[in-house]
C-alpha positions in Angstrom: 0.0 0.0 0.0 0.9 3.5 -0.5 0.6 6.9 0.7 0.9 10.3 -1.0 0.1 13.8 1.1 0.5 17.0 -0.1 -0.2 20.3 2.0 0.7 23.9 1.3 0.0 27.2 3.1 0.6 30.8 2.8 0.1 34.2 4.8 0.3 37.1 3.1 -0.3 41.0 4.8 0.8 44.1 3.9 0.4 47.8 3.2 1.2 48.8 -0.9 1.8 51.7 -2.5 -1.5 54.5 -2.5 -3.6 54.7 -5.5 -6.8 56.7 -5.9 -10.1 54.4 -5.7 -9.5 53.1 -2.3 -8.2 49.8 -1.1 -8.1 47.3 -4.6 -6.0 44.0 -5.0 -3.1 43.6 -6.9 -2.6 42.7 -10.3 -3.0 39.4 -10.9 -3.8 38.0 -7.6 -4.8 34.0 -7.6 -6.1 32.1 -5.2 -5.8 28.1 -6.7 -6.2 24.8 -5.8 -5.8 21.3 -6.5 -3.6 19.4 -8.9 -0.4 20.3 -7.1 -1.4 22.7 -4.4 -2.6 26.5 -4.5 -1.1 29.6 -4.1 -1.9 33.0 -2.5 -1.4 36.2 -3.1 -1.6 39.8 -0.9 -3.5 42.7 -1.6 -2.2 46.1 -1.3 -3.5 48.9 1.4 -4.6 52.4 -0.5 -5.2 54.8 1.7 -5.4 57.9 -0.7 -8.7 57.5 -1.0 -9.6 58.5 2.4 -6.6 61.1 2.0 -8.9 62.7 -0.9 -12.1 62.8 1.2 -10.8 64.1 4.7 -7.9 67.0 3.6 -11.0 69.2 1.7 -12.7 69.1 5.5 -9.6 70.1 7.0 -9.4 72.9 4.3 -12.9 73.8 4.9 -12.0 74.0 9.0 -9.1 76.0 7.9 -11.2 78.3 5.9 -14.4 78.5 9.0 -11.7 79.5 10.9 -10.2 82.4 9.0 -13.7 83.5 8.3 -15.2 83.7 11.7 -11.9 85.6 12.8 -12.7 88.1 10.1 -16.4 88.5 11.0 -15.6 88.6 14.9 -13.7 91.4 13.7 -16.2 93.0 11.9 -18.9 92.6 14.5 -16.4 94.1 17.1 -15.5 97.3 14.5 -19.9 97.6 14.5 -20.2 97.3 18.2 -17.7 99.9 18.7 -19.9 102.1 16.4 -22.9 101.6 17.7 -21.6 102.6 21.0 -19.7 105.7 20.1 -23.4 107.1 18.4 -25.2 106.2 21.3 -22.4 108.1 23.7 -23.3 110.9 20.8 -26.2 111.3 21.0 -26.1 111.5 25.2 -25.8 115.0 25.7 -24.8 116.9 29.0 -24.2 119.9 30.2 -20.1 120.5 31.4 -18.0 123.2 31.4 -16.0 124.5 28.6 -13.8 127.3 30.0 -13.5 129.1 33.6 -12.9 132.4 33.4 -11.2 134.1 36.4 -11.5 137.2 37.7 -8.4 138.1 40.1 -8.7 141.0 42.1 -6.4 143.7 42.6 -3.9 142.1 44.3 -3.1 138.7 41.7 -5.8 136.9 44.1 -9.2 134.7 42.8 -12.0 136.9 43.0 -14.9 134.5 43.5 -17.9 136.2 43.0 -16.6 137.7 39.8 -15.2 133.8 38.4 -17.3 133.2 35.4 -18.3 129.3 34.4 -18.5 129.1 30.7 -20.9 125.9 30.1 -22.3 124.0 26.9 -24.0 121.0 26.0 -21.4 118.2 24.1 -21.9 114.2 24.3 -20.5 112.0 26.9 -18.5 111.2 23.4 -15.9 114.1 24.5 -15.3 112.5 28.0 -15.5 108.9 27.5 -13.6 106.7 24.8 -14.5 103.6 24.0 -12.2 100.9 24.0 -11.3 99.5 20.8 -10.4 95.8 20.4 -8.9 93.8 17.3 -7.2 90.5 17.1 -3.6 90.6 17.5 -2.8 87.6 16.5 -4.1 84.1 15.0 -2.4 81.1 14.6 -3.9 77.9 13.3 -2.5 74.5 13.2 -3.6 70.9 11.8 -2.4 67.6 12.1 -3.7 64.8 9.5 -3.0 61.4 9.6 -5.1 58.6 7.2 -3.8 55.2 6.5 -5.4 51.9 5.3 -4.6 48.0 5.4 -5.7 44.6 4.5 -4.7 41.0 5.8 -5.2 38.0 3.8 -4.9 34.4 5.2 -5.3 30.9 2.9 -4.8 27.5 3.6 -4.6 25.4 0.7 -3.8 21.4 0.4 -4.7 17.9 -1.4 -4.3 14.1 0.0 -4.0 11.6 -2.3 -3.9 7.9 -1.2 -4.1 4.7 -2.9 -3.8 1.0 -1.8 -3.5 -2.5 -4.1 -3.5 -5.9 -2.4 -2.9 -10.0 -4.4 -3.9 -12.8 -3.3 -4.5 -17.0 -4.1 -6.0 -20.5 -2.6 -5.0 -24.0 -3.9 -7.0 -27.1 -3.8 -5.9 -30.7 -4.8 -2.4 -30.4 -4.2 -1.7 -27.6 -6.0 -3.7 -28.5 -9.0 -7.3 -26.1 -8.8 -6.8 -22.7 -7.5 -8.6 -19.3 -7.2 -6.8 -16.1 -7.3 -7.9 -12.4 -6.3 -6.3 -8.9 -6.4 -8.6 -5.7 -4.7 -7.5 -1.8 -5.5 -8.4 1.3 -3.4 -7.8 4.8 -3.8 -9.2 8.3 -1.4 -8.3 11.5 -2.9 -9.5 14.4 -0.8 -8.8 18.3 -1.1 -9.4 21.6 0.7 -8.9 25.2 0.7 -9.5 28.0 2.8 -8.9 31.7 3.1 -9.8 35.3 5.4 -9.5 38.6 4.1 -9.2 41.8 6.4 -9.8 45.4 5.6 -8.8 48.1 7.7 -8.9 52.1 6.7 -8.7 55.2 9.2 -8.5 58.6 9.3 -7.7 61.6 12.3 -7.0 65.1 13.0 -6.3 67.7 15.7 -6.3 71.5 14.9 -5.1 74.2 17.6 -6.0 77.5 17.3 -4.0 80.1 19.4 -5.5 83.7 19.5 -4.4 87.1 21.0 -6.9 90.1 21.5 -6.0 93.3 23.0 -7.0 97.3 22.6 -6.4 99.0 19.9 -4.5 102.3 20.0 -7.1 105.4 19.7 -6.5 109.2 20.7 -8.1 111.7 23.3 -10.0 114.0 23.4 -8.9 117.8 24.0 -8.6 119.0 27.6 -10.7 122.3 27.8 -8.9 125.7 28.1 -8.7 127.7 31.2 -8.9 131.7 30.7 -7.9 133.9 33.9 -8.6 137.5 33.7 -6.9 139.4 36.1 -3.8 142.4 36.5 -0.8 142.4 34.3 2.8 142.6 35.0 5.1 144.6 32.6 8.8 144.5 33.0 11.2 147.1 31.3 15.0 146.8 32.2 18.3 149.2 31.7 21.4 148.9 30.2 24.2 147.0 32.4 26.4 149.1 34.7 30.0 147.7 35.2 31.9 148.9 38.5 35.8 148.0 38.2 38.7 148.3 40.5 42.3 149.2 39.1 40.6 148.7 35.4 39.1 145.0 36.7 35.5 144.3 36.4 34.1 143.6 39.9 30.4 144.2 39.3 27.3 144.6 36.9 24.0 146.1 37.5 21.0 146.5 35.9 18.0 148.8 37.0 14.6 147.1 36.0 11.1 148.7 36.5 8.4 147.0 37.0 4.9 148.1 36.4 1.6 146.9 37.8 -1.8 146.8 35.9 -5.5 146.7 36.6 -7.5 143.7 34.4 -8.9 147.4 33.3 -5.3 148.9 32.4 -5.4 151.5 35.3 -2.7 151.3 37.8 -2.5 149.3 40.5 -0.8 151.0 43.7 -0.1 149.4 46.8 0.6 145.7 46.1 3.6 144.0 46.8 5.7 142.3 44.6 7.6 139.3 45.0 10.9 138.3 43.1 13.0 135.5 41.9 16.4 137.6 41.7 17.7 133.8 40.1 20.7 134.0 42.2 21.3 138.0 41.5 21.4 140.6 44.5 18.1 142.5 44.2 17.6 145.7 45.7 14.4 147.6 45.7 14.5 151.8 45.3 12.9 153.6 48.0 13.8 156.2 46.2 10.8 158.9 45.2 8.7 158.4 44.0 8.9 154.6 44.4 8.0 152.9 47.7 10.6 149.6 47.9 9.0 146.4 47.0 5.3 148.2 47.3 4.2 149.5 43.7 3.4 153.4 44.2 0.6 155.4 42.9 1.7 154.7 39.5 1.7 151.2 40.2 5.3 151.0 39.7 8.5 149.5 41.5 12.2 150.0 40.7 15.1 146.9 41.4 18.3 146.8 41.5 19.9 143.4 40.6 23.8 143.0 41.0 26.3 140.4 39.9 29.5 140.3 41.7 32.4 139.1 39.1 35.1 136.7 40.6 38.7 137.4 38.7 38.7 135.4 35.8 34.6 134.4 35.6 33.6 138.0 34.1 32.0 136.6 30.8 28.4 137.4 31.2 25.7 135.1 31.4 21.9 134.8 31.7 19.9 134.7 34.2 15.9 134.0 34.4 14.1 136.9 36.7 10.4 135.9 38.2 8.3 138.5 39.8 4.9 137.4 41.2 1.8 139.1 42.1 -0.8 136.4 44.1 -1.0 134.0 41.2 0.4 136.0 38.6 3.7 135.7 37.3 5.7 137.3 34.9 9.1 135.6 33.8 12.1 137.3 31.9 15.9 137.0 31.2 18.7 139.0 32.1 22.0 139.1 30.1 25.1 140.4 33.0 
């Protein structure tokens, strides 16, 4: 008797190359059996087919995204004019301008302070803050892949058996013979096929809003109405010793005004000599550091010269009445 067995098997998995059309086999891909055994082979993973239907969402996120940024931008530039109109058309009533009357002596006179008023928005007092993105920054990350696994089994068992055989009678002389045959052939194949295809994606979005830069509004002005301070000044004395320059001094007077442009007697005057000597007439007709009738006062201001420092220089004078002032420079 004799035996013959045959048995083949193959695996085959992998990922191929990406084509368009989604996951297909490869050419010329068999599965056979019988005769002397079967054979197997894979098919190849395409993944660009997914890749084709997930990037034009991602583009269309990309897209949402830049669009809603520009209409949150927009709706931010309306809100901010709907809310400066509204401030417009809020009126009330401030003031404008103070005008102050001082009296005689540089001081506020109360009574006589005038409060210029008008009606303006809230617009002029309060400004709206302006926002705008600063900066957007979008990111995606897209990953899309495919595969397939294919498993056969394929074999064939072949088996075949012969047996002879003889009885005598008679001594030898009569006889039967016999002779039986047998043969099984049997076959089978099998085979799984796996399909796999995925697609993900994150996107981060990183945004920065702040104010925008805008200007201000004007600060009112502020009028005062009040005496005036002239200042008239000499020409420089020089006092030397042996031919050397030891002093300068200039005479300036100073006269006093009325807000009507009469004189003003009888105030007294304060000065910022800026670090000269200053020394005040009492000379007639002028009363020291008190203006006279004429509303007028006489100084003296002095430089002492050290040997070698006799180049002249300037110097800034200040004389004050109350709040007045009245500023000037002196070349000795």
């Amino acid at each position: 008797m004799a035996n013959e067995s045959k048995t083949r098997t193959r695996n085959a998995a992998g990922t191929g190359p990406a084509r368009a059309g989604g996951i297909v086999p490869r050419a010329g891909s068999t599965l056979a059996a019988g005769g002397g055994g079967g054979s197997l082979l894979g098919l190849a993973a395409d993944a660009s087919g997914q890749l084709e239907s997930v990037a034009p969402t991602f583009g269309n996120v990309l897209a949402s995204v830049g669009l809603g940024v520009a209409n949150s931008q927009a709706a931010l530039d309306r809100g901010v004019i709907d809310t400066v109109r509204q401030l417009s058309d809020t009126k009330i009533t401030v003031v404008t301008e103070v005008v102050e009357q001082l009296d005689d002596d540089g001081l506020p006179d109360a009574d006589a302070t005038q409060l210029v008023t008008k009606e303006l928005s809230v617009l002029n007092f309060v400004t709206p803050t302006v926002h705008e993105w600063k900066h957007v920054a979008l990111s995606m990350d897209l990953s899309v892949g495919a595969m397939d696994d294919e498993t056969g089994v394929s074999y064939q068992v072949k088996q075949k058996s012969t047996s002879m055989g003889s009885v005598g009678l008679f001594f030898g002389f009569v006889g039967v013979g016999y002779m039986t045959t047998s043969e099984t052939y049997r076959s089978m194949m099998s085979n799984s096929h796996r399909e796999a295809q995925w697609s993900s994606g994150v996107i981060q979005l990183d945004a920065t809003m702040g104010p925008r830069r805008t200007g201000k509004f004007p600060v009112p002005a502020s009028v005062s109405i009040g005496p005036q301070i002239f200042v008239s000044q000499g020409s420089v004395v020089e006092t030397k010793v042996g031919g050397v320059v030891t002093e300068r001094a200039i005479d300036v007077l100073i006269n006093v005004r009325k807000a009507s442009g009469a004189a003003n007697p009888s105030k007294v005057i304060e000065l910022d000599a800026g670090g000269l000597l200053p020394s005040f007439s009492s000379t007639a007709p002028f009363t020291g550091s008190t203006t006279n009738s004429d509303g007028q006062c006489k100084v003296t201001l002095k430089r002492k010269i050290v040997f070698g420092f006799g180049q002249a220089v300037k110097r800034r004078i200040t004389v004050r009445l109350g709040q007045i002032a009245r500023q000037f420079d002196l070349v000795i």
